[in-house]
C-alpha positions as CSV (number, residue, x, y, z in Angstrom):
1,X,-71.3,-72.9,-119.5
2,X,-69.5,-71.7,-123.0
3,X,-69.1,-68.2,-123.1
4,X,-66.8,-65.9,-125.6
5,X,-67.7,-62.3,-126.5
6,X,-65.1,-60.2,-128.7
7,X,-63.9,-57.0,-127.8
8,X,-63.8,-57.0,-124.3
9,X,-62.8,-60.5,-124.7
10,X,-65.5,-63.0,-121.8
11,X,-62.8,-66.1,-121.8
12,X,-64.5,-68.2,-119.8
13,X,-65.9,-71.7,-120.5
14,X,-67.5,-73.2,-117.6
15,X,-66.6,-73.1,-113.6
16,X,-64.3,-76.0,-113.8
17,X,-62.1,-74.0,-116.1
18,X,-58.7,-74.8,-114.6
19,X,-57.8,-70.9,-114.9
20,X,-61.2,-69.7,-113.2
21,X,-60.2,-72.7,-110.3
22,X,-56.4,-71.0,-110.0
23,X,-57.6,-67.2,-110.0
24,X,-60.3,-68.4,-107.0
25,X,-58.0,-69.8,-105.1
26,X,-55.6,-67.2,-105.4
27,X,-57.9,-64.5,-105.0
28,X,-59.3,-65.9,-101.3
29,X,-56.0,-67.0,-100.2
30,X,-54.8,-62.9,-100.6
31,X,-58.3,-62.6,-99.2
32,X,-57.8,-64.0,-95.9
33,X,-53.5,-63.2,-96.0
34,X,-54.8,-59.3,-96.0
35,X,-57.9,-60.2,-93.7
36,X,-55.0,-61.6,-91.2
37,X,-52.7,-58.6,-92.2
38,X,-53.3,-56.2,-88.8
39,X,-51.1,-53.2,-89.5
40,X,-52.2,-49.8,-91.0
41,X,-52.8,-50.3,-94.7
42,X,-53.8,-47.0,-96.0
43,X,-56.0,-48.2,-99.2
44,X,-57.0,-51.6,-97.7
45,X,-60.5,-50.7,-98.8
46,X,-59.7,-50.7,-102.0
47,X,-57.9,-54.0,-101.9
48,X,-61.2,-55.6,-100.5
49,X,-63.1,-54.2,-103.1
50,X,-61.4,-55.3,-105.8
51,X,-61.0,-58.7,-104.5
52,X,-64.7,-59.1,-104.1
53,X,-65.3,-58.0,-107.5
54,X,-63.2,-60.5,-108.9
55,X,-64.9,-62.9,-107.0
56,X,-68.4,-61.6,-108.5
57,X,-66.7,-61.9,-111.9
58,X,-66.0,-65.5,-111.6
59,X,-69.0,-66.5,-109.6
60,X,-71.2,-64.8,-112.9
61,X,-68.6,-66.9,-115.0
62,X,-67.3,-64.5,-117.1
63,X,-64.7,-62.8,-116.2
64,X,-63.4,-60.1,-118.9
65,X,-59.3,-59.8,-119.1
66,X,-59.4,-56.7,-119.5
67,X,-61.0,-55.8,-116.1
68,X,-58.9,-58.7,-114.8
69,X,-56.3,-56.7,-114.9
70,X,-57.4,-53.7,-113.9
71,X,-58.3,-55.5,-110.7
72,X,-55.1,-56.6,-110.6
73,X,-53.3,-53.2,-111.1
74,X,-55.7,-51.8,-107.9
75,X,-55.3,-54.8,-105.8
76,X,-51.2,-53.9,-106.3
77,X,-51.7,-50.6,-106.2
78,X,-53.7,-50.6,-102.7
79,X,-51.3,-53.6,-101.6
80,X,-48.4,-51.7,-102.7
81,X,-44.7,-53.3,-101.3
82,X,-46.0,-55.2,-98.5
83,X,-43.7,-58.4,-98.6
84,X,-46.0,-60.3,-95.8
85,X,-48.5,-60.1,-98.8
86,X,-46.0,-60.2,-101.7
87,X,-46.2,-64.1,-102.4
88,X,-50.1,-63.7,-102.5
89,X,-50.5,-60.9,-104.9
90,X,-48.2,-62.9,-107.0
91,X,-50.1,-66.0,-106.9
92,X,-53.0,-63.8,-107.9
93,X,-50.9,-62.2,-110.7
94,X,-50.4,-65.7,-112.1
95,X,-53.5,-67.0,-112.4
96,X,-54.5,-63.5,-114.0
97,X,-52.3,-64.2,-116.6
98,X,-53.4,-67.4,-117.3
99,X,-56.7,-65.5,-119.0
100,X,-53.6,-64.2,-121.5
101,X,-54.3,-60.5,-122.8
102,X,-56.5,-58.5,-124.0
103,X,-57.5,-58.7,-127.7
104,X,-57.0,-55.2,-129.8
């Protein structure tokens, strides 16, 4: 699978993309870490969501960047400063980055 669209910038080349590989992983590891997380967490919905829809992005195998990071931004957002989740959200902050940024 080679995919590459300009603008909105589809990066990905095929499921054994080494960056698609590091964003699942790091996406269902903050997956189960908030699954596992049992106190009160206001916009845990959104979290959810937004995971999920980055998983639908890869699984369709072409994520854009820019919504990427918008996923990101909720997922933090939602998340917010909860440091049992910190080391997560950072893993999944990583591997968003590996996709580099947007193109202008």
């Amino acid at each position: 699978m080679r995919k590459e669209a300009v603008g909105r910038r589809a990066v990905v080349h095929g499921q054994d993309d080494p960056r698609v590989i590091a964003l699942h992983r790091a996406v269902a590891r903050l997956h189960r870490e908030l699954a596992g997380y049992r106190a009160q967490l206001a916009d845990r919905q959104i979290a959810e969501d937004e995971l999920a829809a980055v998983e639908a992005a890869l699984r369709a195998g072409a994520p854009e960047v820019v919504r990427l990071r918008h996923s990101l931004l909720l997922i933090a957002g939602a998340i917010g400063s909860v440091s049992a989740l910190a080391e997560a959200l950072a893993e999944v902050r990583k591997a968003v980055e590996l996709f580099g940024g947007p193109t202008s």
